[in-house]
Backbone as XML, in Angstrom:
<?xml version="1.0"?>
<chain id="A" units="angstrom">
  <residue number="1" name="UNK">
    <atom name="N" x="5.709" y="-1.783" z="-4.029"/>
    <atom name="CA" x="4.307" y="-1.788" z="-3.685"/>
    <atom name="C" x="4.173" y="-1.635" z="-2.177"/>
  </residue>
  <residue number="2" name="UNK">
    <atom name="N" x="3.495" y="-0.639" z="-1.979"/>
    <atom name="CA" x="2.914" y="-0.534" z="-0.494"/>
    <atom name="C" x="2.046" y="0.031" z="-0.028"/>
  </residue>
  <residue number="3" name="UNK">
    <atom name="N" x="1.478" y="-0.110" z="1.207"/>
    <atom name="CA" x="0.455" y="0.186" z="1.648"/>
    <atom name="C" x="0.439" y="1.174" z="2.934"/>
  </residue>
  <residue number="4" name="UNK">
    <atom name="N" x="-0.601" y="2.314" z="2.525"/>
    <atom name="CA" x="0.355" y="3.796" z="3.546"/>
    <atom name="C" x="-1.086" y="3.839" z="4.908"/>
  </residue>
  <residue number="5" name="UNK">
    <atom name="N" x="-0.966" y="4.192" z="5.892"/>
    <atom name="CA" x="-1.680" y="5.220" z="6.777"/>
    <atom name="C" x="-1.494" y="6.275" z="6.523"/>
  </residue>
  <residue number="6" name="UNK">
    <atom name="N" x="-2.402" y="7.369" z="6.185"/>
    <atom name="CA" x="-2.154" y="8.584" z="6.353"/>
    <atom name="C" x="-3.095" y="9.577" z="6.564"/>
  </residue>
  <residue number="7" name="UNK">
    <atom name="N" x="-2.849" y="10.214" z="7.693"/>
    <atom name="CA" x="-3.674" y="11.191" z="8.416"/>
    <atom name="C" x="-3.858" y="12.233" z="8.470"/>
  </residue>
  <residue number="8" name="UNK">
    <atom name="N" x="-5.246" y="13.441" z="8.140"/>
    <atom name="CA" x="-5.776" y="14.235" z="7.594"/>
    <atom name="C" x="-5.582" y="15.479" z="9.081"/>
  </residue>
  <residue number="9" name="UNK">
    <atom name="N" x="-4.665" y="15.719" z="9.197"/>
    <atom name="CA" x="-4.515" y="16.573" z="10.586"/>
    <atom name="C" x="-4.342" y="16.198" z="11.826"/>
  </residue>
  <residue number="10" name="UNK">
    <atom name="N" x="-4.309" y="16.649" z="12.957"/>
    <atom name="CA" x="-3.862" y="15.971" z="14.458"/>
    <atom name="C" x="-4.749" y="14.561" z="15.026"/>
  </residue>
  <residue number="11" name="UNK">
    <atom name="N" x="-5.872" y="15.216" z="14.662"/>
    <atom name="CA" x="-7.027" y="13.982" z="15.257"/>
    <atom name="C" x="-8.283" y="13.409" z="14.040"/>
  </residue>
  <residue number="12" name="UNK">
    <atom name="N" x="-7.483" y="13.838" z="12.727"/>
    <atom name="CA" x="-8.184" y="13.831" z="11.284"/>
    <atom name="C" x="-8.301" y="12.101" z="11.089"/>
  </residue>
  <residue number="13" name="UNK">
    <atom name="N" x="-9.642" y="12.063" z="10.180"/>
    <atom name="CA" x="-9.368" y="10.454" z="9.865"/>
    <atom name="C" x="-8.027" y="10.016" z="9.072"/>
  </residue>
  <residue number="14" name="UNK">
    <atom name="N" x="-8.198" y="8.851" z="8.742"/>
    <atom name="CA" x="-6.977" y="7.729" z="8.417"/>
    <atom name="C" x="-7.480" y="7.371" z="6.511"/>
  </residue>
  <residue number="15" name="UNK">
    <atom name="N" x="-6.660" y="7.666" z="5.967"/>
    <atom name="CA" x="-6.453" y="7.077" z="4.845"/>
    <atom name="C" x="-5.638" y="5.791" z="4.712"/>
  </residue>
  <residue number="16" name="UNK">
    <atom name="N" x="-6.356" y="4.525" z="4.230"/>
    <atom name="CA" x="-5.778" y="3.635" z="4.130"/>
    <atom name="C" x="-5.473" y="3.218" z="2.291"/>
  </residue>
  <residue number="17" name="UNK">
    <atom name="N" x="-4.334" y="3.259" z="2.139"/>
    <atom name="CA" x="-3.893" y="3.210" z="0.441"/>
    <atom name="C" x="-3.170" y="2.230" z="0.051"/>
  </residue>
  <residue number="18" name="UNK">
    <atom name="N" x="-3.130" y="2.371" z="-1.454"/>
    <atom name="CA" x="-1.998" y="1.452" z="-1.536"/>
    <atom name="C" x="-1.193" y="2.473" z="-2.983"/>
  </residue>
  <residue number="19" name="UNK">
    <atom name="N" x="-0.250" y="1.985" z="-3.313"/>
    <atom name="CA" x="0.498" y="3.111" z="-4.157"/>
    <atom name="C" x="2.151" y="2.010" z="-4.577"/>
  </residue>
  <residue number="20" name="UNK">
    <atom name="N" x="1.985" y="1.672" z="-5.825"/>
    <atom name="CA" x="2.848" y="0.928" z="-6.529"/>
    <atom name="C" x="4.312" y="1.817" z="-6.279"/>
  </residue>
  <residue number="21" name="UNK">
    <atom name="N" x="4.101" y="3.286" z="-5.684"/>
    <atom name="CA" x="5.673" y="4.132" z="-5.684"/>
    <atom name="C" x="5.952" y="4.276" z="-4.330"/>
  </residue>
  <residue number="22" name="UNK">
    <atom name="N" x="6.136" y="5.210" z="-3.863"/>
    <atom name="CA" x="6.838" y="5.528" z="-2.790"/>
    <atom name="C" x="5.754" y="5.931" z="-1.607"/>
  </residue>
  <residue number="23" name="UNK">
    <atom name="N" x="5.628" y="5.847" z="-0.880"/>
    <atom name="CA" x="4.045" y="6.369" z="0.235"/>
    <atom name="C" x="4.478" y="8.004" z="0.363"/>
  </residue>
  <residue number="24" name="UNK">
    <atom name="N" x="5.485" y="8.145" z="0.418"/>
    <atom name="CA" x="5.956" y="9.934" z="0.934"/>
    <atom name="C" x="5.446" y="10.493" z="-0.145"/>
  </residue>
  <residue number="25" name="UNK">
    <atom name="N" x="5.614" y="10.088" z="-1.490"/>
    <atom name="CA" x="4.832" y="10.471" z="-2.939"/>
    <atom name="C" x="3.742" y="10.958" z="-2.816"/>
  </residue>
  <residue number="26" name="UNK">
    <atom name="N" x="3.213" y="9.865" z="-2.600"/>
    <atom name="CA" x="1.610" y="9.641" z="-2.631"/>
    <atom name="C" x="0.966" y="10.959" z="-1.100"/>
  </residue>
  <residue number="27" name="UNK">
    <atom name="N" x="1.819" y="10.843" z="-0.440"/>
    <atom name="CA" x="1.311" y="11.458" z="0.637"/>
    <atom name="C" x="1.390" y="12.889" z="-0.033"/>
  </residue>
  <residue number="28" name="UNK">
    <atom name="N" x="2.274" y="13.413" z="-0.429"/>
    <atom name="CA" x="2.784" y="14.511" z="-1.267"/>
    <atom name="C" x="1.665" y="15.131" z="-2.698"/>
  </residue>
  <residue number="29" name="UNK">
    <atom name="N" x="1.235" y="13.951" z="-3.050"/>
    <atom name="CA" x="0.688" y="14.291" z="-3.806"/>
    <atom name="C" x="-1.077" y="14.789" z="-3.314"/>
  </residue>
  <residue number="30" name="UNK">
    <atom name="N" x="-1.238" y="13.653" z="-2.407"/>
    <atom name="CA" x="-2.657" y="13.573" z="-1.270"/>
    <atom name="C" x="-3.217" y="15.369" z="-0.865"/>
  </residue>
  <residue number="31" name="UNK">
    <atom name="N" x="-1.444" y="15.875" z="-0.301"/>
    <atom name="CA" x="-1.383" y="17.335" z="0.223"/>
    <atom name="C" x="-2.033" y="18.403" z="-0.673"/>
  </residue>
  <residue number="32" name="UNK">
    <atom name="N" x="-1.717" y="17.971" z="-1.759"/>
    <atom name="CA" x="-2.314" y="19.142" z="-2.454"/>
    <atom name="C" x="-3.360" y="19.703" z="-2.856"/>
  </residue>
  <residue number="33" name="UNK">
    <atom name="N" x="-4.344" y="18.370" z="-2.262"/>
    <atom name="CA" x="-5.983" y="18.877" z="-2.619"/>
    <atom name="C" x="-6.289" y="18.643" z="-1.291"/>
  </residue>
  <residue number="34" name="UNK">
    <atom name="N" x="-5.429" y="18.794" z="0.154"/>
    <atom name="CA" x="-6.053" y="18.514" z="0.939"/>
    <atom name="C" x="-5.801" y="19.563" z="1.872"/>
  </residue>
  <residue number="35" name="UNK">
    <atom name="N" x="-6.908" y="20.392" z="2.857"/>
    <atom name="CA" x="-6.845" y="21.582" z="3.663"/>
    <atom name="C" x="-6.182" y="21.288" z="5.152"/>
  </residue>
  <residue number="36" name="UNK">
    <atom name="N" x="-5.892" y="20.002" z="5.395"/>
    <atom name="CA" x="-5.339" y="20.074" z="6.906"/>
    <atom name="C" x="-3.743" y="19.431" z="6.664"/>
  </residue>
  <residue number="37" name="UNK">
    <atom name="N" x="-3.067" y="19.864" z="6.896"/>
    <atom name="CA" x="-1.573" y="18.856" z="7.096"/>
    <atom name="C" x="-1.727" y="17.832" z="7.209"/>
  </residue>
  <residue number="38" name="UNK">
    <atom name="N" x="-1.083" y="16.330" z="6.308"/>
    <atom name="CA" x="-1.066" y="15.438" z="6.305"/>
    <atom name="C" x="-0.002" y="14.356" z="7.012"/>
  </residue>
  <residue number="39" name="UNK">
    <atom name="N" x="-0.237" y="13.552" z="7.628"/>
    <atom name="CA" x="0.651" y="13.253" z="8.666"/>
    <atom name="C" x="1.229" y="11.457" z="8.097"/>
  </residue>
  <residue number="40" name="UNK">
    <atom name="N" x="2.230" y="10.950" z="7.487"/>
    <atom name="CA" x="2.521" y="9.806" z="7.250"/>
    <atom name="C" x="2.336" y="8.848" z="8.482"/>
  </residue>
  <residue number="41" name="UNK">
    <atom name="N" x="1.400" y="7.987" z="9.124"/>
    <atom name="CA" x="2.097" y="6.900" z="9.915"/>
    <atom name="C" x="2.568" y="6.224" z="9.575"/>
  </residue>
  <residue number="42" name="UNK">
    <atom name="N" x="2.279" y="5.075" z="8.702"/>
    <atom name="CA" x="2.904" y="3.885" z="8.279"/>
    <atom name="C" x="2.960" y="3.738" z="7.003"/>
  </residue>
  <residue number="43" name="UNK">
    <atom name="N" x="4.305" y="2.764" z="6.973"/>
    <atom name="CA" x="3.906" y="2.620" z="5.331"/>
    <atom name="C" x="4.485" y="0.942" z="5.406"/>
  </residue>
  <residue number="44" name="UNK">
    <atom name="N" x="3.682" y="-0.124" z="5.014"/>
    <atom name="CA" x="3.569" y="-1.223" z="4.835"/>
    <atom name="C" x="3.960" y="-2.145" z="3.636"/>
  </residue>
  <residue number="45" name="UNK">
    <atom name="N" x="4.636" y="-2.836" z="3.606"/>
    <atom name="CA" x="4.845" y="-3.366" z="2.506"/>
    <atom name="C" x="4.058" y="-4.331" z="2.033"/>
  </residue>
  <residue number="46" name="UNK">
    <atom name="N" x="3.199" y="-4.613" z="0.995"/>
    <atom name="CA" x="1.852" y="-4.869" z="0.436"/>
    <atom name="C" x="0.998" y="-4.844" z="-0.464"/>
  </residue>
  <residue number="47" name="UNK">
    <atom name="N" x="0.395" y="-5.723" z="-1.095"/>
    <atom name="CA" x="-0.126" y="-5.116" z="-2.423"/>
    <atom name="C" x="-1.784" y="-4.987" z="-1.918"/>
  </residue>
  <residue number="48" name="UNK">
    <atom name="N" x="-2.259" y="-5.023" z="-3.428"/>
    <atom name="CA" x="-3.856" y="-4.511" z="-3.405"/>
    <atom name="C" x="-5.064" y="-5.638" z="-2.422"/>
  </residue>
  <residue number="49" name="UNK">
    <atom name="N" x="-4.265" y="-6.673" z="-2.540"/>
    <atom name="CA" x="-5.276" y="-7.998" z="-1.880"/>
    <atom name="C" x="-5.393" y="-7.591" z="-0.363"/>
  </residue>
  <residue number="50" name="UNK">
    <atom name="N" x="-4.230" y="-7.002" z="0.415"/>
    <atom name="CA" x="-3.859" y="-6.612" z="1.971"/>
    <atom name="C" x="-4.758" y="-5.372" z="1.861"/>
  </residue>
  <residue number="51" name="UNK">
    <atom name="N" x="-4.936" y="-4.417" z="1.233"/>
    <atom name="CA" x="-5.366" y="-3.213" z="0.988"/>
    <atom name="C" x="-6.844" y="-3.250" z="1.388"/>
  </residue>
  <residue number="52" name="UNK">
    <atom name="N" x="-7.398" y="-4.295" z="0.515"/>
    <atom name="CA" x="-8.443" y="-4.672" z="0.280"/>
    <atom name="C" x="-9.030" y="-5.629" z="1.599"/>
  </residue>
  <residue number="53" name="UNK">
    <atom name="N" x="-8.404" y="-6.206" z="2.290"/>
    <atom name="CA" x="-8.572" y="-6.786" z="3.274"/>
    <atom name="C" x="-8.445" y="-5.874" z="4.554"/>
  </residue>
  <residue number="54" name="UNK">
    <atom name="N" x="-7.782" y="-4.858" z="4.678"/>
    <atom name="CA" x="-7.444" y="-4.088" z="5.631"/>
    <atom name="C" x="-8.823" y="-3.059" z="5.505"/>
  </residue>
  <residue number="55" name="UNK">
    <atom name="N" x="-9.350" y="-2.698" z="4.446"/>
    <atom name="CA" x="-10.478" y="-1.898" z="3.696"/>
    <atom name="C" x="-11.889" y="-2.436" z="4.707"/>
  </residue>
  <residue number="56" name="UNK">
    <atom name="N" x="-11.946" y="-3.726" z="4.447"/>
    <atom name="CA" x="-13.032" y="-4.661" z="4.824"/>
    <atom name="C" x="-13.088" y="-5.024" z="6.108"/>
  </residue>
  <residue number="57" name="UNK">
    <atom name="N" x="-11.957" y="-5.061" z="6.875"/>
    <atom name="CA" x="-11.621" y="-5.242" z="8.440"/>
    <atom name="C" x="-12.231" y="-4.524" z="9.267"/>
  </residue>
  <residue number="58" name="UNK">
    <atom name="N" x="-12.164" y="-2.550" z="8.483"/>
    <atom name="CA" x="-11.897" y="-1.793" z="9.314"/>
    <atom name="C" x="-13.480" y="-0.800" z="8.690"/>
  </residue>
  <residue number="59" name="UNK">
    <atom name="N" x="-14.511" y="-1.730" z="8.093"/>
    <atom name="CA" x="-15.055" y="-1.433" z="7.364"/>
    <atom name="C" x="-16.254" y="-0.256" z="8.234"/>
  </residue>
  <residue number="60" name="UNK">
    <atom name="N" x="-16.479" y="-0.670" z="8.920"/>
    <atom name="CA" x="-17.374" y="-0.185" z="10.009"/>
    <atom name="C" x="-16.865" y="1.317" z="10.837"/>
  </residue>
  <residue number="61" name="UNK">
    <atom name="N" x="-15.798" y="2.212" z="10.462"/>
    <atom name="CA" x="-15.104" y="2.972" z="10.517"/>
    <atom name="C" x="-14.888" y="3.898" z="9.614"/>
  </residue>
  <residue number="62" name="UNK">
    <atom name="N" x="-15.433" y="3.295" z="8.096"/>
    <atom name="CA" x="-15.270" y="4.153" z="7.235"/>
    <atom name="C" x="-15.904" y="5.542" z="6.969"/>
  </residue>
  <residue number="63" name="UNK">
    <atom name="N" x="-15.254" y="6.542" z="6.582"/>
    <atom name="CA" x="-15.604" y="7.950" z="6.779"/>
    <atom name="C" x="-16.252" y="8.023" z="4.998"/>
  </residue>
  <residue number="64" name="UNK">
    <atom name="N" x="-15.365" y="7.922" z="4.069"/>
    <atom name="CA" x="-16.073" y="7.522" z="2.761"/>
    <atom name="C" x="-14.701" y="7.135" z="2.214"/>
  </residue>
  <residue number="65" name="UNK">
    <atom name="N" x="-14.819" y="6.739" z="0.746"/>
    <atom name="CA" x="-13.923" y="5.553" z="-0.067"/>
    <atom name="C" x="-12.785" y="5.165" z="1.045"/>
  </residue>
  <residue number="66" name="UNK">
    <atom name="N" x="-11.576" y="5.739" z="0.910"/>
    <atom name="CA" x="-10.573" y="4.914" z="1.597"/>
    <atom name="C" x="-9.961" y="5.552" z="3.261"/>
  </residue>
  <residue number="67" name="UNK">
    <atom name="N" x="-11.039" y="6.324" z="3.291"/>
    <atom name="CA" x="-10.207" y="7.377" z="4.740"/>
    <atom name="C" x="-11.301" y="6.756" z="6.164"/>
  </residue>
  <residue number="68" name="UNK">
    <atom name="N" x="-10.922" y="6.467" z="6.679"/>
    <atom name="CA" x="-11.276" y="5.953" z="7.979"/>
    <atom name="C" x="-11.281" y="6.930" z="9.247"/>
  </residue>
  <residue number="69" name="UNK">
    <atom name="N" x="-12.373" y="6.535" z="10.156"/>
    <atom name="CA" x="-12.456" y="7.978" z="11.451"/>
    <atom name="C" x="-10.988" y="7.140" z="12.120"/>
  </residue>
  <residue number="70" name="UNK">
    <atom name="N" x="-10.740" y="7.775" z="12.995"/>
    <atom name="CA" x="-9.654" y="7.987" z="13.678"/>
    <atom name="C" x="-9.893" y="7.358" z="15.342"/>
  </residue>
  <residue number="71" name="UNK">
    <atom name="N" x="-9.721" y="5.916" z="14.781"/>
    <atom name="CA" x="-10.298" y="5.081" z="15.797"/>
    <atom name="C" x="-8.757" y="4.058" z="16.495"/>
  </residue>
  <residue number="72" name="UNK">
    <atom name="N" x="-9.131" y="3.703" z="17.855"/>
    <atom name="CA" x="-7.882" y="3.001" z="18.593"/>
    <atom name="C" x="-7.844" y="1.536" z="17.847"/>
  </residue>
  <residue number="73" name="UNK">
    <atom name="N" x="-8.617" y="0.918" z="17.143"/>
    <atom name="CA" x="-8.519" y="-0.286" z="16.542"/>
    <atom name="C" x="-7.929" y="0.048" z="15.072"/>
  </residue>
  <residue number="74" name="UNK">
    <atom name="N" x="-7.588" y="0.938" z="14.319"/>
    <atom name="CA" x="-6.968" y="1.053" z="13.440"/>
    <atom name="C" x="-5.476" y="1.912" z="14.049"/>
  </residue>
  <residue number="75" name="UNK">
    <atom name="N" x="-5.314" y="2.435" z="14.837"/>
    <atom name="CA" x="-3.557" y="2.207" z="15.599"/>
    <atom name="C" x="-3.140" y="1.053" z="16.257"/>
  </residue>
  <residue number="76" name="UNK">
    <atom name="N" x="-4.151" y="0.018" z="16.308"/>
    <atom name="CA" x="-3.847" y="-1.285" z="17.096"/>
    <atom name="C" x="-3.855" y="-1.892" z="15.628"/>
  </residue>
  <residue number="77" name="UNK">
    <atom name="N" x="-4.117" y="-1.346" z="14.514"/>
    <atom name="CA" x="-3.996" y="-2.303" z="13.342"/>
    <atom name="C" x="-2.283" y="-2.191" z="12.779"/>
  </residue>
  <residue number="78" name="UNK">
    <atom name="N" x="-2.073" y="-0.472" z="12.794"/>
    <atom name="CA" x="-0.984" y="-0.281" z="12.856"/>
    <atom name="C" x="0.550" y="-0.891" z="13.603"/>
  </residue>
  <residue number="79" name="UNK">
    <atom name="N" x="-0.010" y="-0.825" z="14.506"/>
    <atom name="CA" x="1.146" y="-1.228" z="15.773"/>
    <atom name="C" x="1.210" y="-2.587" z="15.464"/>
  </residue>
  <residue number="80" name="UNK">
    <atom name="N" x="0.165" y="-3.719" z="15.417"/>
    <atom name="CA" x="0.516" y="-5.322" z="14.597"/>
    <atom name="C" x="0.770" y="-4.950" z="13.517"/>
  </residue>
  <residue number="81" name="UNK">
    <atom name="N" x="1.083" y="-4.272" z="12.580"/>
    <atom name="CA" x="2.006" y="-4.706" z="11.337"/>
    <atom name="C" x="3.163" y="-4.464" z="11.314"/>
  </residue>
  <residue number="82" name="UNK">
    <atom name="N" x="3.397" y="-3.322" z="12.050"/>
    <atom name="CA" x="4.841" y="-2.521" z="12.167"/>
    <atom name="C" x="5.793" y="-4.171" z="12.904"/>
  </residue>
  <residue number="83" name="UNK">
    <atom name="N" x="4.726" y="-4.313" z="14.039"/>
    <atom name="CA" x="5.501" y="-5.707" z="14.553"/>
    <atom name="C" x="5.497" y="-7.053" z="13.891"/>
  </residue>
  <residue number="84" name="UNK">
    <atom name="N" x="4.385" y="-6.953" z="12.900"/>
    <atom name="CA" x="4.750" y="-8.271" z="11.755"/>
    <atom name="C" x="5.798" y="-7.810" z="11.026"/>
  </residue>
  <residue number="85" name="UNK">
    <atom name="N" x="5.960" y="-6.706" z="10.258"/>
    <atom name="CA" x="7.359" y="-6.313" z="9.451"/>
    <atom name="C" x="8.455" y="-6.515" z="9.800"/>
  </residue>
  <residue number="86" name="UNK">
    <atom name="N" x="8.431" y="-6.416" z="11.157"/>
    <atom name="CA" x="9.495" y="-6.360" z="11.948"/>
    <atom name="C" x="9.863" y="-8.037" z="12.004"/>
  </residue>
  <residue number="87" name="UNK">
    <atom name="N" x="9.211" y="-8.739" z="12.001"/>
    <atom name="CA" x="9.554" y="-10.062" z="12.498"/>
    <atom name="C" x="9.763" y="-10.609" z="11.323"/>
  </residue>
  <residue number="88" name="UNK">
    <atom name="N" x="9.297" y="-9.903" z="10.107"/>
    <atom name="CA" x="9.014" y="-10.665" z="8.602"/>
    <atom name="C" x="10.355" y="-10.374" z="8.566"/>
  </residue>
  <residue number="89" name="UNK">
    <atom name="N" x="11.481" y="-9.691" z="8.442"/>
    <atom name="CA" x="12.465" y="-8.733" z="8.266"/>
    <atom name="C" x="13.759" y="-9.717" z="8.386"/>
  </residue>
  <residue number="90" name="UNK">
    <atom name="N" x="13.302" y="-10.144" z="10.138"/>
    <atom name="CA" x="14.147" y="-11.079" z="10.400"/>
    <atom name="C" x="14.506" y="-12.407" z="9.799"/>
  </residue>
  <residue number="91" name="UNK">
    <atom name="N" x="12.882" y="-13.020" z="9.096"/>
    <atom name="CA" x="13.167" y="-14.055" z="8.812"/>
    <atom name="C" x="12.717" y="-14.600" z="7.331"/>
  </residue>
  <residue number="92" name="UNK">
    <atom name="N" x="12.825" y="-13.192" z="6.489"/>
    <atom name="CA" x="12.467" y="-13.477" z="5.276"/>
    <atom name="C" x="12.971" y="-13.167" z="4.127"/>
  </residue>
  <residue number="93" name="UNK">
    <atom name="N" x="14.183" y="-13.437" z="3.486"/>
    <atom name="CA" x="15.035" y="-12.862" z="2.594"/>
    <atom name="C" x="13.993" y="-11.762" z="1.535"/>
  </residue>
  <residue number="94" name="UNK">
    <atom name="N" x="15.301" y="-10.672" z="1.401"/>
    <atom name="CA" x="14.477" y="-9.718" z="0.884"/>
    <atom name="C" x="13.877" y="-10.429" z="-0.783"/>
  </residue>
  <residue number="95" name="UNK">
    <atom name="N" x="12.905" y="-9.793" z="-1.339"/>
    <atom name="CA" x="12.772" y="-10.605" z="-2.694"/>
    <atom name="C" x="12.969" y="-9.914" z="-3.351"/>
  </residue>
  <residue number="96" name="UNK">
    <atom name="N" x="13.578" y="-9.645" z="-5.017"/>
    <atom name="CA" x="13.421" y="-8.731" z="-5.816"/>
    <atom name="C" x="12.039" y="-8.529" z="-6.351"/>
  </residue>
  <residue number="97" name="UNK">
    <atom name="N" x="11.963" y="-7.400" z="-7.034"/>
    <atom name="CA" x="10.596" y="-6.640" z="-7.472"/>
    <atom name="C" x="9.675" y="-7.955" z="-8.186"/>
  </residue>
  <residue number="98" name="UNK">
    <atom name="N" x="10.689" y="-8.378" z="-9.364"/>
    <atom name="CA" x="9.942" y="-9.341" z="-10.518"/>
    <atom name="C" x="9.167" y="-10.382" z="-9.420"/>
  </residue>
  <residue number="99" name="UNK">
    <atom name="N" x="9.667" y="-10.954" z="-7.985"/>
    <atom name="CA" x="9.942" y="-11.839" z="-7.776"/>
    <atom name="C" x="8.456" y="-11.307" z="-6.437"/>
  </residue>
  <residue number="100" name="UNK">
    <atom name="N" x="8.415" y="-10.214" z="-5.879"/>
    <atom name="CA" x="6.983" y="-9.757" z="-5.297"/>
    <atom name="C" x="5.868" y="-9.762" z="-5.971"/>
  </residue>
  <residue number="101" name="UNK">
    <atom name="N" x="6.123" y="-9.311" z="-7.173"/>
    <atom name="CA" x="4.857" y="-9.016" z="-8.296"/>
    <atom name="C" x="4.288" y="-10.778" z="-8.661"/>
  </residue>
  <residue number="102" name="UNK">
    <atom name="N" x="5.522" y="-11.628" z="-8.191"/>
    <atom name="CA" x="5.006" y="-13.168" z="-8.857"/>
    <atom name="C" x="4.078" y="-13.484" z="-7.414"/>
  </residue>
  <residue number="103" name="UNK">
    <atom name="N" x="4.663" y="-13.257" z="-6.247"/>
    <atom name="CA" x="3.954" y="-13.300" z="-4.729"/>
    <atom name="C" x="2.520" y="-13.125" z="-4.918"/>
  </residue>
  <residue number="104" name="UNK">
    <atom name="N" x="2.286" y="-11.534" z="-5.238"/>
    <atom name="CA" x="1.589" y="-10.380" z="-5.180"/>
    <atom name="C" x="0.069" y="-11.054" z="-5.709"/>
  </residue>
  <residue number="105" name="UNK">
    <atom name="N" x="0.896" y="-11.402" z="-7.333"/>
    <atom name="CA" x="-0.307" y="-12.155" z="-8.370"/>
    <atom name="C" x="-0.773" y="-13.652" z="-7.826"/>
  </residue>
  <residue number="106" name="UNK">
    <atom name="N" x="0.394" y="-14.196" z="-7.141"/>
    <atom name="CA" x="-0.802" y="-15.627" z="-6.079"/>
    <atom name="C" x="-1.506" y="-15.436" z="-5.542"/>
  </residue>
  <residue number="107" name="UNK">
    <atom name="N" x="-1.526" y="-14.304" z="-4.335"/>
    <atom name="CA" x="-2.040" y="-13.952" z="-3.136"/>
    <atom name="C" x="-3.680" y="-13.356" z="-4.446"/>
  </residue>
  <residue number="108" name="UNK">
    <atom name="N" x="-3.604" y="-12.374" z="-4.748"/>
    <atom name="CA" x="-4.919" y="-12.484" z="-5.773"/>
    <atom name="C" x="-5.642" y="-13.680" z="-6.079"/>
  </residue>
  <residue number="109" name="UNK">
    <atom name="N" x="-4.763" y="-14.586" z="-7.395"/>
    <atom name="CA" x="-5.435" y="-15.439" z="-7.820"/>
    <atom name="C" x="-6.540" y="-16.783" z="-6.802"/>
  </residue>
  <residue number="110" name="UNK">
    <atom name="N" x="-5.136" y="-15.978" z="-5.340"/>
    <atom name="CA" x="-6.042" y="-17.337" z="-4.400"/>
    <atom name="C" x="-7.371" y="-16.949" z="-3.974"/>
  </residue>
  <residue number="111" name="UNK">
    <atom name="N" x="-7.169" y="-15.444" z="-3.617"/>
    <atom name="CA" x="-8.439" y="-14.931" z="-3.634"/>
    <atom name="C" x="-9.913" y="-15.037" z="-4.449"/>
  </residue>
  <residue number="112" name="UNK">
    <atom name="N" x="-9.368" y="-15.135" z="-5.577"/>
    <atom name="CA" x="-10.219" y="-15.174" z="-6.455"/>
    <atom name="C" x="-11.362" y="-16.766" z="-6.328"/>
  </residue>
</chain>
């Protein structure tokens, strides 16, 4: 499970996703109904609750459903996660799949 940036040409808005497979997939798949080159920035590890929170953050930016204008507070959103991953990395044994999806479904239910 993760959660991608991905950008609609040089200075194109920001798609913010989430995609249970691979983000290069999804980006791959994005390309094919889309007229400008698509550019991967990030890809986050994350389920739908982060998605959804990142959605709502950056809400005031939105271009329509999940693609965002191409603003310095969503590369400053970028650049803090890359450096939370980074620190999560260090100090958080990796988990298996069964064992994210049990994470995944708290982080929801708390929501709820």
């Amino acid at each position: 499970m993760s959660i991608y940036f991905i950008q609609a040409g040089e200075n194109g808005p920001i798609k913010i996703g989430f995609t249970n497979g691979d983000g290069k997939t999804r980006m791959a798949q994005l390309q094919t109904g889309n007229n400008k080159k698509l550019k991967l920035l990030f890809i986050y590890t994350g389920g739908t609750v982060t998605e959804k929170e990142l959605h709502w953050f950056h809400r005031y930016h939105r271009v329509r459903g999940e693609w965002f204008n191409n603003v310095p507070e969503i590369h400053a959103e970028i650049k803090s996660l890359k450096m939370k991953q980074s620190l999560e990395s260090l100090f958080v044994p990796p988990y298996t799949t069964k064992e994210k999806k049990k994470i995944d479904k708290l982080s929801i239910e708390a929501w709820l």
